[in-house]
C-alpha positions as CSV (number, residue, x, y, z in Angstrom):
1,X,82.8,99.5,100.5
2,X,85.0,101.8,98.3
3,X,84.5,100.7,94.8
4,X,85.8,101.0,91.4
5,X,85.7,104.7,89.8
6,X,86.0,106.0,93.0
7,X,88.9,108.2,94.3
8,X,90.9,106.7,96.7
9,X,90.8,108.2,100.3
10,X,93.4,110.1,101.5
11,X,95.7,109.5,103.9
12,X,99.0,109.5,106.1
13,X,100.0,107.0,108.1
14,X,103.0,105.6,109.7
15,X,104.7,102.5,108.1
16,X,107.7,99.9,109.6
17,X,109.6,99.9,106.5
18,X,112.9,97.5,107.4
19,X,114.0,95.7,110.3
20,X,116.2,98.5,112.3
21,X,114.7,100.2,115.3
22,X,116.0,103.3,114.5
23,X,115.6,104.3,110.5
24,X,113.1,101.7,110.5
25,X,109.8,104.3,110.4
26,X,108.2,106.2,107.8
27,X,105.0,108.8,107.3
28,X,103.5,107.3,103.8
29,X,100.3,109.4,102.2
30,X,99.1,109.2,99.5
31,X,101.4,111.7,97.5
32,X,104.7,109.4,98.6
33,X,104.9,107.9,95.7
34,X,102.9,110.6,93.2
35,X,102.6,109.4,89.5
36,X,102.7,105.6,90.0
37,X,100.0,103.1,90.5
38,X,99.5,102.0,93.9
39,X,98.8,98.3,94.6
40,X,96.9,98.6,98.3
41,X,96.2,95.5,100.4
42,X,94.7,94.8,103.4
43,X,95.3,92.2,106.0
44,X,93.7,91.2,109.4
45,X,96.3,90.8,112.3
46,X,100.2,90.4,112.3
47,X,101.6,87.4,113.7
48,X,99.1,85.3,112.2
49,X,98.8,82.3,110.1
50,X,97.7,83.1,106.8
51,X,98.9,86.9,106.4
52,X,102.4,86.3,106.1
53,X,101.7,83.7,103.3
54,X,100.1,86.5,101.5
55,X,102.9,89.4,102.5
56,X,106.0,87.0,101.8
57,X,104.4,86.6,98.2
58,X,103.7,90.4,97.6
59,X,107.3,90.9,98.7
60,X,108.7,88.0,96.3
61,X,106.5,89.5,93.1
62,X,107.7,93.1,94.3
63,X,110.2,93.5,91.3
64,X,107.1,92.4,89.5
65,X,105.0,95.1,90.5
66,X,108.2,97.7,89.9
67,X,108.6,96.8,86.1
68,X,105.0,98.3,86.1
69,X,105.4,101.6,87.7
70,X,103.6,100.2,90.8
71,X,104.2,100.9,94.7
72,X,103.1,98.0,96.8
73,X,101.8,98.9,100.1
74,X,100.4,96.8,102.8
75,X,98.5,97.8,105.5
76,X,96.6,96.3,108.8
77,X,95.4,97.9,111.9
78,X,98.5,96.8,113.6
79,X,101.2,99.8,115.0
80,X,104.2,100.3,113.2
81,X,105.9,99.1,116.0
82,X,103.8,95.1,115.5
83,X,104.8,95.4,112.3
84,X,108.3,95.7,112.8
85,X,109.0,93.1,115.4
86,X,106.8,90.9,113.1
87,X,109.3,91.4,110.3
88,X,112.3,91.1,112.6
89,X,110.6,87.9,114.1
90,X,109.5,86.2,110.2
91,X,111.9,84.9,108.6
92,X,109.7,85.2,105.3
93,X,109.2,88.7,106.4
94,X,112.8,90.2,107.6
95,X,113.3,91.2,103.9
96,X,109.6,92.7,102.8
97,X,110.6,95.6,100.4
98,X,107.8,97.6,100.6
99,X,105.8,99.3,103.5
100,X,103.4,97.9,106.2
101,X,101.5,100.8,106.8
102,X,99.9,101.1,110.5
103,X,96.1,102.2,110.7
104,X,95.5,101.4,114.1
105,X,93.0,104.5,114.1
106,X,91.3,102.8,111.4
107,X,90.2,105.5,109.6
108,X,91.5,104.3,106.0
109,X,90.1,101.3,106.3
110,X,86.6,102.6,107.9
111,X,86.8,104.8,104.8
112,X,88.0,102.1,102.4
113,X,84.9,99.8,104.2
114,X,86.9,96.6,104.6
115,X,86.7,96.5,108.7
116,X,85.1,93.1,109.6
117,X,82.2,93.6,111.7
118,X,82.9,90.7,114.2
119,X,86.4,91.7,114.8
120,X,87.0,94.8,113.8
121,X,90.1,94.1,111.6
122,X,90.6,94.7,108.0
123,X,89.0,92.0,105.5
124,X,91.5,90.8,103.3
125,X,91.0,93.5,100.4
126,X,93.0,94.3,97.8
127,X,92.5,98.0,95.9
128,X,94.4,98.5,92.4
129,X,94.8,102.7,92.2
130,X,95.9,104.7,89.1
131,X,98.5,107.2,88.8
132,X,95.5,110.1,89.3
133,X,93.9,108.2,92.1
134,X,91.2,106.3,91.0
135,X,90.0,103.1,92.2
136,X,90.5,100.8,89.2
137,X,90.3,97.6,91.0
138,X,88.7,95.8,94.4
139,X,88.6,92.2,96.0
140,X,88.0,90.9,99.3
141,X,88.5,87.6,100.4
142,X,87.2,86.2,103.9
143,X,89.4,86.4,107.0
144,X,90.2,82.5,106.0
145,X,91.2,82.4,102.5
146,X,94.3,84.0,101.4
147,X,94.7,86.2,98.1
148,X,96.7,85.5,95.0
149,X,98.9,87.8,94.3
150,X,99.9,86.6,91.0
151,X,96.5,87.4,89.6
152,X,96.7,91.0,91.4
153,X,100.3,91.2,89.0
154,X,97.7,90.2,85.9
155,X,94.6,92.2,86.5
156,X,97.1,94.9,86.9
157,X,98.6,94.4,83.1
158,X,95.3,94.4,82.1
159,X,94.6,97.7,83.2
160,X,97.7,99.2,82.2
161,X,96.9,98.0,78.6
162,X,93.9,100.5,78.6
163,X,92.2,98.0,76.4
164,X,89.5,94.8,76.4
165,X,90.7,92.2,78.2
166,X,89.1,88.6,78.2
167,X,89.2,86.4,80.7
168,X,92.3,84.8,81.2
169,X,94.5,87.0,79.4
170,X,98.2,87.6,79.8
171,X,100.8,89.8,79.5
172,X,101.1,89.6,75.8
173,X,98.2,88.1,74.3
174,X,95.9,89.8,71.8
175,X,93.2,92.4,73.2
176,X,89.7,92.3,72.2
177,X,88.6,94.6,69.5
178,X,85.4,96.7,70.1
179,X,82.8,95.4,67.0
């Protein structure tokens, strides 16, 4: 698996980015949104049980994410086309505002290594990328056990502070000093 230090792979892929068939499809790469971080995460199948959990909450903290120069981007090896009748048919997914990018060839996710080898979907992994993109952060969870996306917004700050961080910090508290 594609770890930390590491740049991320490249890619273009096609996304369902709102609910109308026909402005509702766009190419994403990696240059799309050049200069800010990218937040990257990975689910198994559309119309599921515990992905939309997951996406609903990415889309609630997306303002979040914005305040911190970060692009949200979630991705599955679902076509564009699944993704957008899943939004349309959601109701906690009609008003995602960020992509849901399509790697049905699953060549990002071969290259990211998150493809379950039972059933050859994508693990639920998460990949933090800076604005020159570098991995800076990785998690997987199991197929079963969703992701918290509040501590993706925190381990996120914590980068962006380009300091120590202990465990637990917040937004705010006082970084470690080096002795």
């Amino acid at each position: 698996m594609l770890t930390v230090g590491k740049p991320f792979p490249q890619f273009n892929l096609k996304a369902a980015v709102s609910n109308d068939i026909n402005d509702g499809f766009a190419d994403i790469a990696n240059d799309t949104y050049k200069g800010k971080w990218l937040v990257v995460f990975a689910w198994p199948k559309d119309f599921t049980f515990v992905c939309p959990t997951e996406i609903a909450e990415f889309g609630r903290l997306n303002e979040e994410f914005q305040d911190r120069d970060a692009q949200v981007l979630g991705m599955s090896t679902d076509s564009e086309f699944v993704h957008l009748n899943w939004r349309r048919s959601h109701e906690d997914l009609r008003d995602l505002p960020f992509p849901m990018l399509s790697d049905i060839k699953r060549e990002l996710s071969q290259e990211l290594g998150i493809l379950d080898d039972a059933e050859g979907v994508c693990l639920r992994a998460t990949f933090i990328v800076d604005p020159d993109g570098i991995v800076r952060h990785v998690s997987v969870n199991d197929l079963s056990v969703g992701r918290n996306p509040h501590e993706i917004v925190r381990i996120l700050d914590a980068l962006q502070t380009d300091e120590l961080c202990p465990c637990n910090w917040q937004k705010g508290e006082d970084t470690l000093e080096a002795a």
